[in-house]
C-alpha positions in Angstrom: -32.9 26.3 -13.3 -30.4 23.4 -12.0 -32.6 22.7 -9.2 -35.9 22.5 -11.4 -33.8 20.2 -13.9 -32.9 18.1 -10.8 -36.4 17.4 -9.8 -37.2 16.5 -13.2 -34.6 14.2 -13.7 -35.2 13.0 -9.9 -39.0 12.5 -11.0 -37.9 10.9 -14.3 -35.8 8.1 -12.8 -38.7 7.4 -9.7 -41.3 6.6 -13.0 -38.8 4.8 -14.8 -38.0 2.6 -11.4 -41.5 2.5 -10.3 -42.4 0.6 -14.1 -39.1 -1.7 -14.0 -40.3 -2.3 -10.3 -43.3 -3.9 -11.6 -41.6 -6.5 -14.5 -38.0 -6.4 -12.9 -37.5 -8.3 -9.1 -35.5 -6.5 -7.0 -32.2 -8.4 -7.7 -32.8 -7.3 -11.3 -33.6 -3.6 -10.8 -30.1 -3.7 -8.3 -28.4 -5.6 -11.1 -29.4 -2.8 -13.4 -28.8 -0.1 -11.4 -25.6 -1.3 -10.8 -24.9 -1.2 -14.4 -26.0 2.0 -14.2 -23.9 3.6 -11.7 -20.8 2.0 -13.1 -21.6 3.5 -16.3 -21.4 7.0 -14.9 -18.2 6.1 -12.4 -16.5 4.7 -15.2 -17.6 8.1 -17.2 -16.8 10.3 -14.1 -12.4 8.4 -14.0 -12.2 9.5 -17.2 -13.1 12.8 -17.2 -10.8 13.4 -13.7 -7.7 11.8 -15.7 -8.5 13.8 -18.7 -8.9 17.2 -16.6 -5.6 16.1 -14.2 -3.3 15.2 -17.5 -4.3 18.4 -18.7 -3.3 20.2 -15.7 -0.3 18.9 -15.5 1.0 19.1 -19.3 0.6 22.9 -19.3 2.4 22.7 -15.9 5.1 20.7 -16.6 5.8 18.2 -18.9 7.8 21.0 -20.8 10.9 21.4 -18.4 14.3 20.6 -19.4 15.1 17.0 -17.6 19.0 17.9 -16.9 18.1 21.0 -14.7 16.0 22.2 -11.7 12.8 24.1 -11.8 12.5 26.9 -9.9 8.2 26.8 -10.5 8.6 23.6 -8.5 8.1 25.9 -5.4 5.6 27.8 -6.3 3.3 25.3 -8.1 1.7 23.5 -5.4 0.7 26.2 -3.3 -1.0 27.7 -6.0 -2.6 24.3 -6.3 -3.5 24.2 -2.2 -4.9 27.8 -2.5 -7.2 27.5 -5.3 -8.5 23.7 -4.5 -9.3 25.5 -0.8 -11.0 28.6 -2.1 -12.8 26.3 -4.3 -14.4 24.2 -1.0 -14.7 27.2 0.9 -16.7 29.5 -1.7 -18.1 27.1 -4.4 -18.3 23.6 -2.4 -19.3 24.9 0.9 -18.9 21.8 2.5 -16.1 19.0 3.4 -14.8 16.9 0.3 -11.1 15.5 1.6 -10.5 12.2 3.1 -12.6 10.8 0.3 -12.5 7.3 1.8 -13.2 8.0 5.0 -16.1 10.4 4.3 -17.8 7.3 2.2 -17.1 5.0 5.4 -19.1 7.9 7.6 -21.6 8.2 5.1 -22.6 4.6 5.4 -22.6 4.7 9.5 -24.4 8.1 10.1 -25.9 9.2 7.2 -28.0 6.4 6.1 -25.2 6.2 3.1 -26.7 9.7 1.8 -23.7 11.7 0.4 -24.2 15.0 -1.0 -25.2 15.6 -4.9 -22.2 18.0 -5.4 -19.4 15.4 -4.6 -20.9 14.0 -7.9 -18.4 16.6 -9.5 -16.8 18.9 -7.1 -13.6 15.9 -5.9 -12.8 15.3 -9.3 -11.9 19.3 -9.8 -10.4 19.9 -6.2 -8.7 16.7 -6.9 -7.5 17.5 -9.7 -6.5 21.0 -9.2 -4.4 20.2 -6.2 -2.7 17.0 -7.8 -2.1 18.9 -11.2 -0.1 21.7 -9.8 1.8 19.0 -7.4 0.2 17.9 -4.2 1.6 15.2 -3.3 -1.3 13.0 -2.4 -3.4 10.3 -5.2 -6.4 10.9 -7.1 -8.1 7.8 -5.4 -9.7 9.0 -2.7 -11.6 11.9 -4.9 -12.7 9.5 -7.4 -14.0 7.1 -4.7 -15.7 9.7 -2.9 -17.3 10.6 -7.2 -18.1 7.0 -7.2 -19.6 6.4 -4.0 -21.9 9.9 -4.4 -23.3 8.6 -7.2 -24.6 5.2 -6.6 -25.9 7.0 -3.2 -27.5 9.6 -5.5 -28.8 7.0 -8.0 -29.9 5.2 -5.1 -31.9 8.7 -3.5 -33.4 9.3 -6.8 -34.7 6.0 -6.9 -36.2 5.9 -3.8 -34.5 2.6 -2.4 -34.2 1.6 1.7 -31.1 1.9 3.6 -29.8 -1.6 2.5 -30.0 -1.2 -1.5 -29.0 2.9 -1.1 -25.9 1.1 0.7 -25.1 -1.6 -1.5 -25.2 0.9 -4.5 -23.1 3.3 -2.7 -20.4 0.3 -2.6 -20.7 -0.7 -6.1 -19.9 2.9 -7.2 -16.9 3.1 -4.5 -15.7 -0.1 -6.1 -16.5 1.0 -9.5 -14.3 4.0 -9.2 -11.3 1.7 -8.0 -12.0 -0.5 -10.6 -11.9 2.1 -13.4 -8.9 4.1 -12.7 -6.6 1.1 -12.3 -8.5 -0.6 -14.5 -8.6 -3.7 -12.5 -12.2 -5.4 -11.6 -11.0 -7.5 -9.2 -9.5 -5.0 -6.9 -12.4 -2.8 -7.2 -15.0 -5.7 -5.6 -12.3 -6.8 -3.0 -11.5 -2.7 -2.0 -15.5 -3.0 -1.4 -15.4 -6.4 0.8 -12.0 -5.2 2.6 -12.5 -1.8 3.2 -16.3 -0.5 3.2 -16.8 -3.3 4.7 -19.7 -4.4 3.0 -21.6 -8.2 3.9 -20.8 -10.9 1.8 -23.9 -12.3 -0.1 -25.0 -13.4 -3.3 -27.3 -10.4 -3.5 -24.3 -7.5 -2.7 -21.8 -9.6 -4.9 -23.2 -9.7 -8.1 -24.5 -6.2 -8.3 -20.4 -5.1 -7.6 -19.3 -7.9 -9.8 -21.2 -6.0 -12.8 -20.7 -2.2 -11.5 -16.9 -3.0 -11.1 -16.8 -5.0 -14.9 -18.7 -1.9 -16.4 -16.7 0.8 -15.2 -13.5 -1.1 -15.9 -14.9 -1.5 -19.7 -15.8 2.3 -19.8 -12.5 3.4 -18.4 -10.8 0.7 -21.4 -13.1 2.1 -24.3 -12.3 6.1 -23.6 -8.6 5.5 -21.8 -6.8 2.9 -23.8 -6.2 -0.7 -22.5 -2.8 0.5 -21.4 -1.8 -0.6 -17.7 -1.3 1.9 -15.4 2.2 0.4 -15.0 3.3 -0.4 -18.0 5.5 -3.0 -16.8 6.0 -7.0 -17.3 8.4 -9.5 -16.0 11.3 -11.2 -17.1 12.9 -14.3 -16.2 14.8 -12.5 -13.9 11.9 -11.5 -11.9 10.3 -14.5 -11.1 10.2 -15.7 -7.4 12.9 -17.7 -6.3 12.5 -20.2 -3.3 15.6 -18.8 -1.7 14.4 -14.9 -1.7 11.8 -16.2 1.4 13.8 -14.5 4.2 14.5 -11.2 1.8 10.6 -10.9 1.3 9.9 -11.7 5.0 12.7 -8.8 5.8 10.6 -6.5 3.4 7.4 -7.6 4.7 8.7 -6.4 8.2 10.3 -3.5 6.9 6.9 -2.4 4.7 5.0 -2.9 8.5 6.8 -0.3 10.5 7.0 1.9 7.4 3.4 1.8 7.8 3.0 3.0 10.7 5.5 5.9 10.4 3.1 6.5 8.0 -0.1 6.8 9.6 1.8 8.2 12.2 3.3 11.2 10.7 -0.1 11.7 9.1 -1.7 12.3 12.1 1.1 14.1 13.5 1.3 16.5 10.8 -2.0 17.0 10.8 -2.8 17.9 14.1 -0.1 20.9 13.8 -1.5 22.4 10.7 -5.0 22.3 12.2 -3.5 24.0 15.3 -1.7 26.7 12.6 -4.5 29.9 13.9 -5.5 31.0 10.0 -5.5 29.7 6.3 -3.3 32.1 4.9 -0.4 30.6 7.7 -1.4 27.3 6.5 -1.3 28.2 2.9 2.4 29.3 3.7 3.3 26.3 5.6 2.2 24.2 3.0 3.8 26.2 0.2 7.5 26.2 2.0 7.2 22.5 2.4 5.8 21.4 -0.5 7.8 23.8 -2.3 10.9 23.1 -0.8 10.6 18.8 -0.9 9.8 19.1 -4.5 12.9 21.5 -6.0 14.8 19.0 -4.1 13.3 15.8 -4.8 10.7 16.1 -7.8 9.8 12.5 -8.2 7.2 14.1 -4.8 5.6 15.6 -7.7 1.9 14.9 -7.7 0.7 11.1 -7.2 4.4 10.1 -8.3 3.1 6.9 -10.7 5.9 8.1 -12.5 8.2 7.6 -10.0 6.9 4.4 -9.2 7.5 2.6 -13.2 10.7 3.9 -14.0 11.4 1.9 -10.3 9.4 -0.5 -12.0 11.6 -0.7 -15.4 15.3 -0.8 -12.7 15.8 2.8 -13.9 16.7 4.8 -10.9 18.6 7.2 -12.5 15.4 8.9 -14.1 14.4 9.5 -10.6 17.1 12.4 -10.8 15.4 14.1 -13.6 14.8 17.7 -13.1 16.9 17.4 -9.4 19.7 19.4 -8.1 21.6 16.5 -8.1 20.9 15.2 -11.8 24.8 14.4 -12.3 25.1 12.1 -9.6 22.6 9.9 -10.6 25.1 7.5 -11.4 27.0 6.9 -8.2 25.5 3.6 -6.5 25.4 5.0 -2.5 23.8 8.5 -3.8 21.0 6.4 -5.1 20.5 5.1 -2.0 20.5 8.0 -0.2 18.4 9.8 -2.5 15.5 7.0 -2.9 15.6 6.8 1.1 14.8 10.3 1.4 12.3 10.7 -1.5 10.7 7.8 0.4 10.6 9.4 4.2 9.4 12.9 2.6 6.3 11.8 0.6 4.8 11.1 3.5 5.3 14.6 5.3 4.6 15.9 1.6 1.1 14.1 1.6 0.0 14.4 5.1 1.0 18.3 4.5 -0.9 18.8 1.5 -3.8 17.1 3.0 -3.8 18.8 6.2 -3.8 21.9 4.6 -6.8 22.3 2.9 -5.6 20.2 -0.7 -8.0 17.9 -1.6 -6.7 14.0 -2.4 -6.3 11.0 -0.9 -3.4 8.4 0.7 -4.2 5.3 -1.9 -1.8 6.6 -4.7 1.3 7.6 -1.8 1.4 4.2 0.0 1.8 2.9 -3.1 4.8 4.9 -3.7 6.4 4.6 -0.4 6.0 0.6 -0.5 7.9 1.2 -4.0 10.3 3.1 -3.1 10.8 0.3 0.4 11.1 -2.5 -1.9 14.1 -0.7 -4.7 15.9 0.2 -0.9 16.0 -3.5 -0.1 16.9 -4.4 -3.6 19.4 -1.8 -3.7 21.2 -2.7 -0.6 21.3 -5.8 -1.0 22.9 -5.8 -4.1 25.4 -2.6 -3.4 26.4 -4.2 -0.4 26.7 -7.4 -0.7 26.6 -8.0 -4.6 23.0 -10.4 -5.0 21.3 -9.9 -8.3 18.2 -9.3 -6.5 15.8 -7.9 -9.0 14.6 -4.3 -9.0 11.4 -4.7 -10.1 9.9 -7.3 -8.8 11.2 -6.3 -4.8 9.4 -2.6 -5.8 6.1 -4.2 -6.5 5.9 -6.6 -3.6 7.2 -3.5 -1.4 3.8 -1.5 -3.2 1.2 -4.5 -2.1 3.5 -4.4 2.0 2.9 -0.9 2.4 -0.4 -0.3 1.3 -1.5 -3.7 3.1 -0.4 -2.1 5.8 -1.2 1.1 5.8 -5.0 0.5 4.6 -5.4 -2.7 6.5 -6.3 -4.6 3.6 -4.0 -7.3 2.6 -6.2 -9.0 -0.1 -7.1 -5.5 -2.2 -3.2 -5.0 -2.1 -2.5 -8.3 -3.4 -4.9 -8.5 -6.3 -4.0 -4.6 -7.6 -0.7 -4.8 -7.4 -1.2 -8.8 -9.3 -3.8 -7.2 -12.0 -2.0 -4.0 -12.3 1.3 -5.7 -13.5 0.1 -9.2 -14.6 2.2 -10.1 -11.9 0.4 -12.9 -11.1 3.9 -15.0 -11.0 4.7 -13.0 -7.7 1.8 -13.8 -6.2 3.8 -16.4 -3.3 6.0 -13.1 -2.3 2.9 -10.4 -2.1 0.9 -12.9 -0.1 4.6 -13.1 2.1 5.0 -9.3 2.5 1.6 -8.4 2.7 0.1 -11.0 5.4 3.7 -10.0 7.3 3.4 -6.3 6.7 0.0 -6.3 7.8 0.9 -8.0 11.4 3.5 -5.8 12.4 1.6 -3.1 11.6 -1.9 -4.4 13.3 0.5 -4.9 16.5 1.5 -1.5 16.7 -1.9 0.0 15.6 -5.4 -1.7 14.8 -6.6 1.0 13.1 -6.1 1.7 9.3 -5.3 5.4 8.2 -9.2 5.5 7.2 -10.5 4.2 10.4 -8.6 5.5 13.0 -10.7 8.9 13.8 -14.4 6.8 12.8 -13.3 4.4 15.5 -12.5 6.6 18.2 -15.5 8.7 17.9 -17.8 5.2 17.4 -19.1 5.9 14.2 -17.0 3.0 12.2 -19.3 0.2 10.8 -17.4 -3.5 10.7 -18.5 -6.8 9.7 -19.3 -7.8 13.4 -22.8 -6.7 13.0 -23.3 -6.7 16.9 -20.7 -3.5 17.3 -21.9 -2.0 14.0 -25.0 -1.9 15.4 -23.9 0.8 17.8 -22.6 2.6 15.3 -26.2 3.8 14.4 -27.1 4.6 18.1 -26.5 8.1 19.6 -26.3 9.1 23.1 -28.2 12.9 22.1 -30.7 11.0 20.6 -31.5 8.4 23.0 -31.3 10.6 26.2 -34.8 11.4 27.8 -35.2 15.0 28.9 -38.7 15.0 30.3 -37.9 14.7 33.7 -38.2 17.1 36.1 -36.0 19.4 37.7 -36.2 20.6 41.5 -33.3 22.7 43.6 -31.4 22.3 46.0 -33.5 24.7 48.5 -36.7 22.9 47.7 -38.7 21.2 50.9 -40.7 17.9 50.9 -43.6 20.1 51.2 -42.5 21.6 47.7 -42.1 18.1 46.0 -45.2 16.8 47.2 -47.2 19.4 45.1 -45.1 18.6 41.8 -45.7 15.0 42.2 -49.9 15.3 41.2 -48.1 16.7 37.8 -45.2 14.3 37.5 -44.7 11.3 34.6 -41.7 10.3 36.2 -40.4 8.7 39.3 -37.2 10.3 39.7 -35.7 13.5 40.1 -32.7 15.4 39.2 -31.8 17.7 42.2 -29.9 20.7 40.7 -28.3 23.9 41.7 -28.7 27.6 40.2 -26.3 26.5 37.8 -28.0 24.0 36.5 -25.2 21.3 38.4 -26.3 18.0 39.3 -26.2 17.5 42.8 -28.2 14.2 43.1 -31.5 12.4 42.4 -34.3 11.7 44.5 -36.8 8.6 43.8 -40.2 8.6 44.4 -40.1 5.5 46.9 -38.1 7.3 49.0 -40.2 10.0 49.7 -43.7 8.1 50.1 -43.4 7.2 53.6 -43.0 11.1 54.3 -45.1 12.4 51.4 -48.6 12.1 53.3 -47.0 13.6 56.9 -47.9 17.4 56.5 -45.5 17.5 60.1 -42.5 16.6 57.9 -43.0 18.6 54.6 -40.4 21.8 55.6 -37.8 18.8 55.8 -35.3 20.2 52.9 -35.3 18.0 50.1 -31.4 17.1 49.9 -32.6 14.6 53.3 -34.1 12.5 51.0 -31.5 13.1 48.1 -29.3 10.1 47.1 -26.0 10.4 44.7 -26.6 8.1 41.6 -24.1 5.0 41.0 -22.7 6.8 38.1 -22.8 9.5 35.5 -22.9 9.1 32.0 -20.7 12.0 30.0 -21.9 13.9 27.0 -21.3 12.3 23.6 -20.2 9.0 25.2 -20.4 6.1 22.7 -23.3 4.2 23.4 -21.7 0.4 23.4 -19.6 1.8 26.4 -22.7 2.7 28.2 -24.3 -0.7 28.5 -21.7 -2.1 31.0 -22.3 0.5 33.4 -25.9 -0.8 34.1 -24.6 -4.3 34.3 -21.8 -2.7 36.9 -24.4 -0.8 39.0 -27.7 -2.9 38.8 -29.6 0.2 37.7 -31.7 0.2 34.8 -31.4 4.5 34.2 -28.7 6.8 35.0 -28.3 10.4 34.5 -26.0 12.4 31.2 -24.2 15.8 32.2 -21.5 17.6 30.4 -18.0 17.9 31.3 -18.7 20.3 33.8 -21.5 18.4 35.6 -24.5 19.9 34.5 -27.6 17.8 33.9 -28.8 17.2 30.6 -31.0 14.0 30.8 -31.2 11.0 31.6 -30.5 7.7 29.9 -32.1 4.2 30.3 -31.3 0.3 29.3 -34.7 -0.6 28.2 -34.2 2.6 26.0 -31.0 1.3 24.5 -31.8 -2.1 23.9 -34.8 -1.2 22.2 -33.0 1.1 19.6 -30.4 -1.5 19.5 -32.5 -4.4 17.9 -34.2 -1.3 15.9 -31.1 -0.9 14.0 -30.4 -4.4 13.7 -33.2 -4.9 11.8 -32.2 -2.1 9.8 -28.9 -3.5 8.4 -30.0 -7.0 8.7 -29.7 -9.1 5.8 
């Protein structure tokens, strides 16, 4: 019954685009669509906060802030196991790592994402942030976002470019709408997914990322996120430079402990043999960090404004250590280790099998960095150094860091307090957060595994156009194959059948031992004296072998290197699959360059 609806609504929407197609130019019918799918982001943020603040009221909102809650170590596994069963028997398919699934989508799956993710992030995500994983609800409602302007896109029948473009106005969309900010919504777009700068992509995310932030403002409230403003003493002061430059640098190598530890971490839970070990891992130390330090609860936004508002003592609330919240050097301690753990906390509840993303916990860590500083400096050597203003420049120096995107850092953080009078100390700590960290590691926390396996688009069109190239794809197979115990004699009656000049030589095992040409073997091919000459005399060793599922842009220098214009593929263990060729490569190459050309 679904299915039949779909069609109908699928064949709906292709009549309805087929007669605006016909009055509307194409820069209309975007403009529209783009209205469209910002409509239904904006729709889709709301109903994810309204199912998550449900969640979590019946969970917790009801415990006693003077003492700890012993549910804290059970809740979150609960969360892990039912968001996993939910993937494994209802989704079926992959829906973590929102972000980086949207980036993969555009390089490998003409920006085609799945009609399910329509729906099934915003209940994973919020199941598993509800009952306390500690990881943010962006990622999911990106990954909502960007499934249904590729969705809208599908329906409508439109080419790679436009299916793209409308895929990035619903990613941005879905920024835009649950931090309410517009500007950060179009700049997460340009930054992040990478997306070309023209006046035909801009305007279609300008009014995707304006009508989901209006949606989210009609059904949400026009409340901030962070309810927080400054006062006059908060504003940036001249002689604060070197602190900011010190937090900048501080925010850069938290950074990278924090894409480190992700990856860490989640290499050893994926190397943990069964789910149920995982599920146990995950409950122990999410359970465990949690009764300790709740602020790990969930996303932590709450956390992050009573930081905010200077009030560090509500950190304490619901903690085993409630009644020190008072004593100076305890704070200090306490926010230090709240800040080292929500990473291990996120990167756990990712790893094993949660669903949510890594937005919502660098903004917390780069919080929590910037009230350390603060708090230091004026425990130790009695500054007034404000509180809030140090926690949300600390917010943009992580984050800048940790996403590699200095500008979408700036301008939330800037729309998300109307702190548009620190906008001289973000610009500081981000631009310095984001060099230390870009020295120790190029790679963001969503590109790092897209790069290494070549399937990461950029805006240097001439390496994202190998992003769209394969090696299985591109290999010829139609060669053919001749052993090792063959004789000229043998060769010279395949040759009357042959398309090809070249030959692999293999073994029984189907190992390549070496090619043979056709050149070399004419001057022998018409001597019947010389035709029980094994074939291995005439067999050469070719300049180099190409390895399965090698990227394709590091391919192209090893013709250059060897003046050959085809060389052979095999696996790790030597055996011949194919055979790959320049002319081949180039040919797909300016293919797909006029595929994402604008």
């Amino acid at each position: 019954m679904f299915k039949n609806f779909k069609e109908q609504l699928s064949h709906w929407v292709l009549r309805s685009v087929r007669r605006l197609s016909n009055r509307l130019t194409n820069r209309q019918l975007m403009a529209l669509l783009a209205v469209v799918v910002g409509l239904l982001a904006g729709l889709g943020t709301c109903v994810f906060e309204w199912l998550l603040h449900g969640v979590r009221s019946a969970l917790v909102t009801w415990f006693p802030v003077d003492r700890a809650q012993i549910l804290y170590l059970i809740y979150p596994a609960i969360g892990i196991i039912l968001a996993t069963l939910f993937v494994k028997y209802i989704v079926r398919d992959g829906i973590s790592e929102g972000v980086t699934r949207v980036l993969y989508a555009m390089s490998r799956r003409d920006s085609r994402i799945a009609s399910h993710n329509c729906w099934t992030s915003i209940v994973g995500g919020a199941t598993t942030i509800g009952f306390g994983g500690s990881v943010g609800p962006e990622a999911p409602i990106v990954l909502t976002g960007a499934a249904i302007g590729s969705n809208v896109g599908k329906m409508a029948k439109l080419n790679y470019k436009d299916l793209t473009l409308l895929l990035c106005c619903g990613a941005g969309a879905a920024v835009a709408a649950i931090f309410k900010a517009p500007i950060t919504g179009v700049v997460f777009v340009l930054e992040i997914l990478m997306l070309g700068i023209t006046s035909a992509s801009v305007f279609p995310l300008l009014l995707a990322s304006v009508t989901a932030t209006t949606t989210a403002l009609v059904f949400r409230g026009f409340d901030p996120v962070f309810a927080v403003s400054l006062g006059e003493g908060d504003a940036f002061l001249i002689k604060h430079i070197p602190l900011y430059a010190l937090l900048g640098v501080c925010c850069g190598l938290m950074s990278y402990y924090f894409t480190s530890i992700n990856s860490i971490v989640g290499k050893f839970v994926k190397h943990i043999p069964t789910q149920g070990k995982r599920w146990l891992f995950a409950g122990v130390v999410l359970g465990v960090s949690i009764f300790i330090f709740p602020p790990l609860y969930g996303e932590g936004y709450e956390g992050m404004t009573a930081l905010m508002h200077g009030n560090v003592a509500a950190l304490f609330d619901n903690s085993l250590f409630f009644k020190f919240s008072n004593i100076e050097w305890v704070a200090i301690v306490y926010v230090t280790a709240i800040m080292f753990c929500k990473v291990v906390a996120m990167a756990t509840t990712n790893a094993s099998g949660g669903v949510g993303g890594t937005f919502a916990p660098s903004l917390f860590v780069g919080a929590f960095m910037g009230a350390i500083v603060a708090l230091v400096c004026n425990a130790c050597f009695d500054w007034d150094i404000s509180i809030v203003s140090f926690t949300l420049v600390g917010m943009a120096g992580v984050m800048s860091g940790v996403m590699k995107a200095p500008l979408t850092a700036i301008f939330l953080i800037a729309e998300l307090s109307n702190g548009y009078g620190l906008f001289i100390p973000l610009m500081i700590v981000a631009g310095v957060s984001f060099a230390v960290d870009y020295t120790l590691d190029r790679d963001s926390i969503y590109t790092k595994q897209l790069r290494m396996r070549g399937e990461l688009l950029t805006h240097d069109k001439d390496q994202s156009v190998f992003v769209f190239l394969s090696l299985e794809e591109l290999m010829e197979t139609d060669f053919i194959r001749i052993k090792e115990n063959m004789t000229l004699g043998d060769i010279v009656h395949i040759i009357s059948s042959a398309r090809r000049n070249i030959f692999p030589v293999i073994d029984n095992f189907g190992h390549l031992l070496g090619v043979v040409q056709l050149d070399d073997l004419r001057e022998d091919m018409f001597k019947q004296d010389r035709w029980g000459r094994s074939i291995t005399h005439y067999m050469i060793q070719p300049p180099y072998k190409i390895l399965q599922h090698e990227q394709v842009q590091s391919i192209l220098p090893r013709f250059e290197e060897n003046n050959t214009w085809m060389l052979p593929v095999v696996d790790k263990e030597n055996r011949y699959l194919g055979f790959i060729s320049k002319s081949r490569i180039l040919n797909a190459y300016r293919e797909a360059l006029v595929k994402i050309s604008q």
